[in-house]
C-alpha positions as CSV (number, residue, x, y, z in Angstrom):
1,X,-171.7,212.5,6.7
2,X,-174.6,211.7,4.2
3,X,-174.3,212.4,0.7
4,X,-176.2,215.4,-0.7
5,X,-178.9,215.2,-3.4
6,X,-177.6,217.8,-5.2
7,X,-176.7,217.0,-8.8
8,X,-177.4,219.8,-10.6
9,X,-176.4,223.7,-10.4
10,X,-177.3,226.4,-13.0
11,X,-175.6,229.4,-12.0
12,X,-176.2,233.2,-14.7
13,X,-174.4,236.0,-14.5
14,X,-174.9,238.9,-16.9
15,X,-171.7,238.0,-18.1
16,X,-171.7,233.9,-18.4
17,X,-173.3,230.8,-17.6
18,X,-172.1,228.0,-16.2
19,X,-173.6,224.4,-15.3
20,X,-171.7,222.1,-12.7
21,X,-173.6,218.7,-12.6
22,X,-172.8,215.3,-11.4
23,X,-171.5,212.5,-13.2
24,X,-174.2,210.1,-14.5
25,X,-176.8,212.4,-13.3
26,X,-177.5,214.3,-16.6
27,X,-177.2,214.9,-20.1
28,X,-177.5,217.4,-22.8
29,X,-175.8,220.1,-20.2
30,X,-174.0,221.6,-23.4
31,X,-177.2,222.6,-25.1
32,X,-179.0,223.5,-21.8
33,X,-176.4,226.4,-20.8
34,X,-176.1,227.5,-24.4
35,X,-179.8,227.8,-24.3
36,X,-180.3,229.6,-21.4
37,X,-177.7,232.0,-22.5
38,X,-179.1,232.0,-25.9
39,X,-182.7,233.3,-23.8
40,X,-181.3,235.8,-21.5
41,X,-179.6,237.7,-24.6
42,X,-182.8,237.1,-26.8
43,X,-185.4,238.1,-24.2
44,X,-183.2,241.0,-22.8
45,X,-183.3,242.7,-26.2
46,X,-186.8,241.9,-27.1
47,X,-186.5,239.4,-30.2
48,X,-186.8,236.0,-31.3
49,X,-182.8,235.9,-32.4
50,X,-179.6,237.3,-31.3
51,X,-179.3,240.6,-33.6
52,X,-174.9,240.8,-33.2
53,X,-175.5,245.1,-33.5
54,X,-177.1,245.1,-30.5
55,X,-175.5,242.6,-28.0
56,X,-171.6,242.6,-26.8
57,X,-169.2,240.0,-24.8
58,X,-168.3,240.9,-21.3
59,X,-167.2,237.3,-20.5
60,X,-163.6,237.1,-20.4
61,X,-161.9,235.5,-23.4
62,X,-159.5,233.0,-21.3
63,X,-159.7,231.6,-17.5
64,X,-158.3,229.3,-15.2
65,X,-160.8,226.6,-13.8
66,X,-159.5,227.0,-10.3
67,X,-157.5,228.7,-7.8
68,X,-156.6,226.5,-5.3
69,X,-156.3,222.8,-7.0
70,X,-154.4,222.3,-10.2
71,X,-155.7,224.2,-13.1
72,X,-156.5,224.4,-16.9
73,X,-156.4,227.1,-18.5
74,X,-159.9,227.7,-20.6
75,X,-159.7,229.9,-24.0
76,X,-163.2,230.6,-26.0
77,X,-163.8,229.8,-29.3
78,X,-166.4,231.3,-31.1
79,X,-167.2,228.9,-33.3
80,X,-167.7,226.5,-29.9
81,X,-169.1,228.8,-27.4
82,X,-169.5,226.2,-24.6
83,X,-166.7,225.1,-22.6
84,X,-166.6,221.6,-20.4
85,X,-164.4,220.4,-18.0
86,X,-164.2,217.6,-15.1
87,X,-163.6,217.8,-11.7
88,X,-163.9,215.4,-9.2
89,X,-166.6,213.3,-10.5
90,X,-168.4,217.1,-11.3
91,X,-168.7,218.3,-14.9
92,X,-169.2,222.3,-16.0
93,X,-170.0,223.3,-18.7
94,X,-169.7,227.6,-19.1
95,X,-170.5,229.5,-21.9
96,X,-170.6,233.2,-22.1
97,X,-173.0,235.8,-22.7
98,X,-174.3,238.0,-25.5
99,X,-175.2,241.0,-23.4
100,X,-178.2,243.2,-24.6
101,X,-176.9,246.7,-24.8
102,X,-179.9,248.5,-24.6
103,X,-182.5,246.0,-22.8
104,X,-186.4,246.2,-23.3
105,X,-187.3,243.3,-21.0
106,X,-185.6,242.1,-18.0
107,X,-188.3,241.2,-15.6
108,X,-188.4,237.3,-15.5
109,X,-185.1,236.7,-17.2
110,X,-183.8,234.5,-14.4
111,X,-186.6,232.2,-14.9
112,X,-186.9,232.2,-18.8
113,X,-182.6,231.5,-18.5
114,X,-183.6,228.8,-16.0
115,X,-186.5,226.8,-17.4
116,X,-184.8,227.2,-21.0
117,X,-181.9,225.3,-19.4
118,X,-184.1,222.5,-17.8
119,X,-186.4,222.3,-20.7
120,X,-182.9,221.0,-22.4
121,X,-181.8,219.3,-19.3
122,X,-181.9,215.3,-20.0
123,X,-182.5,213.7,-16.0
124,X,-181.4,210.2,-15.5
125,X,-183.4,208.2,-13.4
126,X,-181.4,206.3,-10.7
């Protein structure tokens, strides 16, 4: 019956990111995720920026933000590649994916996605 100390989730996929924190908790969420996607496409191909030849969307274009409560339906804009919404006292924030087509380096991603995403992360101190 206790409240959980989780505020903060960061969860990848090779498709998309997407941060889920609690309200009040944090800050700068939409640069975090757009930097840890930023890093998994950048370190996956081996280079300090995005090169747009060698990378490609799989994240889908439009979704709904849930399947069992009342949803909204999400649409991506390219020219604002990070998507928020609130649930519940809960804000996400998803972005997709440049996807290395040909990947060099894929051992540590997870980590480099992750730290890149904290090292933006703004913690407020209760």
């Amino acid at each position: 019956e206790r409240a959980s100390d989780l505020t903060r989730i960061h969860f990848h996929t090779l498709a998309y990111h997407i941060l889920a924190t609690v309200d009040g908790h944090w800050g700068n969420q939409e640069a975090a995720v757009a930097a840890g996607a930023r890093a998994a496409g950048a370190q996956a191909c081996a280079t300090d920026t995005i090169d747009a030849s060698r990378v490609f969307l799989k994240a889908p274009l439009e979704f709904l933000t849930s399947q069992l409560e009342e949803p909204s339906k999400v649409s991506l804009d390219p020219d604002e590649p990070v998507v928020r919404w609130h649930r519940g006292g809960i804000s996400f924030h998803f972005t997709p994916v440049l996807v290395c087509k040909d990947p060099v380096r894929t051992v540590g991603l997870g980590d480099a996605i992750s730290a890149e995403g904290l090292l933006y992360s703004e913690l407020y101190p209760h």
